[in-house]
C-alpha positions in Angstrom: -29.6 -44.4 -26.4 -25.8 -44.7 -25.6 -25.1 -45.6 -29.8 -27.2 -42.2 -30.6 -25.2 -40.4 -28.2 -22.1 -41.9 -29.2 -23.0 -41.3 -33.1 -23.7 -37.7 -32.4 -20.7 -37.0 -30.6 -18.8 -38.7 -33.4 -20.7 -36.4 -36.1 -20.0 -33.4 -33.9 -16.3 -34.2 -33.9 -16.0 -35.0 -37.5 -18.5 -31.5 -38.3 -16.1 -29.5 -35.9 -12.5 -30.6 -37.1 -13.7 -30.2 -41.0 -15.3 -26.4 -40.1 -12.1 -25.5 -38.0 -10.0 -26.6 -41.5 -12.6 -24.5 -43.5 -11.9 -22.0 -41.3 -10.1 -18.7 -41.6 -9.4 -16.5 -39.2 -8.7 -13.3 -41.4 -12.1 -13.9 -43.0 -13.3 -14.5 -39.3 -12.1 -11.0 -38.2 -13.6 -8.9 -41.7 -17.1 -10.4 -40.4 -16.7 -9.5 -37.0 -15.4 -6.1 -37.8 -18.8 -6.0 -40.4 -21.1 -6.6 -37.6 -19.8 -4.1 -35.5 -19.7 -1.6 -38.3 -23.5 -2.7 -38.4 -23.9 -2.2 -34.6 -22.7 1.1 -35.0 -24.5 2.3 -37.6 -27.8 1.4 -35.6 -26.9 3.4 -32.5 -26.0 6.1 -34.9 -29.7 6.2 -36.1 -30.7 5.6 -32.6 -29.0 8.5 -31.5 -30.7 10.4 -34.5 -33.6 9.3 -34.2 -34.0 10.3 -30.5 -32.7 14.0 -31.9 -35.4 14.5 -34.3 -37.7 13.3 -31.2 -36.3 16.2 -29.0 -36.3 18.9 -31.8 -39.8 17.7 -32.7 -40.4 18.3 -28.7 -38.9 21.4 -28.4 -40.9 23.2 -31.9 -44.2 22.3 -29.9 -42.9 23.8 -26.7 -41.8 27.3 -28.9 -45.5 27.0 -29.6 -47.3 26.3 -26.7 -44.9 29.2 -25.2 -46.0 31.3 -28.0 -49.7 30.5 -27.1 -49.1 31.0 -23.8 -47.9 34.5 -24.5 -50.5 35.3 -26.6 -53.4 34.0 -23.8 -51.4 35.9 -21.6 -51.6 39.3 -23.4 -55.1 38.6 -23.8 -55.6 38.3 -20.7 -53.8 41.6 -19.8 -56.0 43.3 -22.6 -59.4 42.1 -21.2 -58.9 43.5 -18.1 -57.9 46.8 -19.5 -61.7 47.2 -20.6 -63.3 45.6 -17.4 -63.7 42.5 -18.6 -62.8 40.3 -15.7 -64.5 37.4 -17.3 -62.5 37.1 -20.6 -59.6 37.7 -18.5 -60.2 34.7 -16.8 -60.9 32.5 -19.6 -57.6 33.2 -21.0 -55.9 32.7 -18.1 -57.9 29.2 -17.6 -56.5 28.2 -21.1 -52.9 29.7 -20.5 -53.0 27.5 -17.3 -54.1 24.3 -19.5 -51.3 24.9 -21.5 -48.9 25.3 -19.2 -50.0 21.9 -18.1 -49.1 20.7 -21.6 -45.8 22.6 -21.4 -44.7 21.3 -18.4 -45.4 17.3 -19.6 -43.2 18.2 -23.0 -40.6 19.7 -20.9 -40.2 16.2 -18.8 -40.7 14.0 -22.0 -38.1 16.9 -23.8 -35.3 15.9 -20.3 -36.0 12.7 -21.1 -35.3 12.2 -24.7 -32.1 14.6 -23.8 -30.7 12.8 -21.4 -31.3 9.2 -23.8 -29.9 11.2 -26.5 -26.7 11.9 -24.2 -26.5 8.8 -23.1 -26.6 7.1 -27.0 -24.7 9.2 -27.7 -21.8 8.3 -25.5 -22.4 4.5 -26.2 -21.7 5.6 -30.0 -18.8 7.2 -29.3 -17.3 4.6 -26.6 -18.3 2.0 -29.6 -16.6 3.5 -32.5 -13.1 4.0 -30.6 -13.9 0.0 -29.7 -14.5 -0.5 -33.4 -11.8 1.5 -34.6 -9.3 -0.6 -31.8 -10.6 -4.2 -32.9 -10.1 -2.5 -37.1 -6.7 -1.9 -35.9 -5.7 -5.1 -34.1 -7.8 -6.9 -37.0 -5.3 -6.0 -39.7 -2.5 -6.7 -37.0 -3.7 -10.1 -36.2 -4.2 -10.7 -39.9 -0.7 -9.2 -41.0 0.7 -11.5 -38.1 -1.1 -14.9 -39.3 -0.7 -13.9 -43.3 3.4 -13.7 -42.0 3.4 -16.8 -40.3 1.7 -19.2 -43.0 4.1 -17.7 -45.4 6.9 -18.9 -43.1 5.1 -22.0 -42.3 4.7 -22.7 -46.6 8.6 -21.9 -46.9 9.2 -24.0 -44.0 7.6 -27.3 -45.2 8.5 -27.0 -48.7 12.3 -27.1 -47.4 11.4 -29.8 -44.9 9.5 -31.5 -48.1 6.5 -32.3 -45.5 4.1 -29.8 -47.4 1.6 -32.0 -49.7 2.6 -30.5 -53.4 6.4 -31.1 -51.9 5.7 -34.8 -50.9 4.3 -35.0 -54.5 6.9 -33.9 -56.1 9.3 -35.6 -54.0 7.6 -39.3 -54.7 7.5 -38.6 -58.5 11.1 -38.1 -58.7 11.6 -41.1 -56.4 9.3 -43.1 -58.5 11.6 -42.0 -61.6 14.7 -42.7 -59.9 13.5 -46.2 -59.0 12.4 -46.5 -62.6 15.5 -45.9 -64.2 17.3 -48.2 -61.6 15.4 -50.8 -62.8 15.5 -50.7 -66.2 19.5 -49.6 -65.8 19.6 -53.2 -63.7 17.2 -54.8 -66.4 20.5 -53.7 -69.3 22.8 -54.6 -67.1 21.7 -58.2 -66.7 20.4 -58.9 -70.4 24.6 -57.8 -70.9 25.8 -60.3 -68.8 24.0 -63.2 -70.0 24.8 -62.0 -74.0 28.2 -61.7 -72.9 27.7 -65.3 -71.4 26.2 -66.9 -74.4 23.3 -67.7 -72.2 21.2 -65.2 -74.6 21.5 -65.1 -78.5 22.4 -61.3 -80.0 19.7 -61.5 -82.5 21.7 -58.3 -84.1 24.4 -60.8 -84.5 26.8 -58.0 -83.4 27.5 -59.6 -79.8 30.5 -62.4 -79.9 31.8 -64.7 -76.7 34.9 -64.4 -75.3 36.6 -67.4 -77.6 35.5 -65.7 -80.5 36.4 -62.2 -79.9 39.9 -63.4 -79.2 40.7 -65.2 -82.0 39.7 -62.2 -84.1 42.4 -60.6 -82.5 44.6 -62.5 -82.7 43.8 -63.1 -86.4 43.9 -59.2 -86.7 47.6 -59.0 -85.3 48.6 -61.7 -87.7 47.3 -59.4 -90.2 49.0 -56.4 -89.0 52.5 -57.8 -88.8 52.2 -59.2 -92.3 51.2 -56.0 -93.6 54.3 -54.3 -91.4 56.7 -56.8 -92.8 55.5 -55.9 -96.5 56.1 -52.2 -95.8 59.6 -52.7 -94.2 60.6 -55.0 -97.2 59.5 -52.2 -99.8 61.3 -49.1 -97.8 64.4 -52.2 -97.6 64.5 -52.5 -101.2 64.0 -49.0 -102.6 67.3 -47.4 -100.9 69.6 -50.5 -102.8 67.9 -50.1 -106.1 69.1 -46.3 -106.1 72.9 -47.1 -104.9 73.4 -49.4 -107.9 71.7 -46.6 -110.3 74.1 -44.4 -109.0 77.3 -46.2 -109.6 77.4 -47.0 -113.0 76.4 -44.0 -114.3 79.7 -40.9 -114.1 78.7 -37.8 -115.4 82.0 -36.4 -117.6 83.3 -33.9 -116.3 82.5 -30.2 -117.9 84.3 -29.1 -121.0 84.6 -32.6 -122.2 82.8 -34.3 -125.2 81.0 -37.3 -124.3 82.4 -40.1 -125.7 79.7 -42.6 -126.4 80.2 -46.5 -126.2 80.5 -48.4 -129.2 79.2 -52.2 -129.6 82.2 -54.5 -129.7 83.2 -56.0 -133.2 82.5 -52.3 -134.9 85.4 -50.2 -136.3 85.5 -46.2 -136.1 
């Protein structure tokens, strides 16, 4: 008996925390506010139902008083031609109706005074209603106001879940890239090392890389040397081109230079 109770406590628990998050207390309100509406209307047709009741009263009274009358009259009019005996009969009936008038009357100060007192009850209900309409929308401004803020306020703190989601993907990327940033680094180190062949062929060790540059300075100051040599030689050919050949001056007749051994 104790596990039952135990279980059914347990269910209870679980039922009431899942319904209070199903919960929501604007939709809450609306329904309360829609049964009071429905309240309302029913005293409404309470109240005018007990109305038709009194007016329905009332037309049978106007009759019986109109029947009354009439007996009455009658009565008046029999004894007018000696006729004490139709007289009385009418009077006999005017008295039963009077009965009958009198009962309506109470029933009629009855259904008044219910129809009053409904009446009141409506009205003292629809101010209630219209109160609760007005603090409903408060109430429901208020809570729509504070689980905005409360949204705002845990996506900044990231504790809201489609924050925390976001928030581990990009940590899940950053350690990703970390990763495979350390994974380069280290496959660098050991081709740098040797310890790992450059199948590209492009990656060289240390040894190697510096005798190709050392190689390639050799070929640089070779190439240098050959430059300076040409530039060297170029200004001394055109001194020597320079001095044995005189322009005469002008005016003059060349003279030109005959071979040795050859008479004018």
């Amino acid at each position: 008996m104790g596990v039952m109770k135990r279980l059914s406590l347990i269910f209870s628990a679980k039922a009431n925390k899942a319904l209070d998050r199903a919960e929501d207390p604007r939709e809450t309100l609306d329904y309360s506010y829609q049964k009071q509406l429905e309240l309302l209307q029913k005293v409404r047709r309470g109240v005018a139902d007990v109305a038709t009741s009194r007016k329905r009263l009332e037309l049978q009274m106007q009759q019986l008083q109109q029947q009354s009358d009439k007996l009455d009259a009658q009565a008046r009019q029999a004894l007018s031609v000696s006729r004490e005996d139709l007289a009385r009969e009418a009077l006999t009936r005017k008295s039963s109706l009077a009965q009958q008038l009198s009962d309506l009357q109470g029933q009629h100060a009855a259904l008044q005074q219910e129809e009053e007192k409904l009446t009141m009850a409506s009205q003292r209900l629809q101010a209630k209603v219209e109160a609760f309409r007005t603090k409903k929308e408060t109430i429901k401004a208020t809570y729509t106001a504070a689980e905005a803020q409360s949204k705002i306020g845990e996506a900044f703190s990231g504790i809201s879940e489609e924050m925390s989601d976001v928030g581990l993907a990009v940590q899940r990327a950053e350690d990703k890239t970390q990763a495979l940033q350390a994974r380069a680094g280290a496959i660098d180190e050991l081709i740098a090392s040797g310890a790992l062949d450059d199948v590209t062929g492009t990656s060289k060790d240390d040894i190697t890389a510096e005798l190709e540059r050392v190689s390639s300075g050799s070929d640089v100051e070779l190439e240098l040397s050959r430059l300076k040599g040409e530039l060297g030689a170029a200004p001394a050919a055109k001194e020597l081109g320079g001095a044995g050949s005189e322009q005469p001056a002008a005016g003059q007749p060349q003279v030109q230079a005959q071979p040795q051994g050859e008479q004018p």
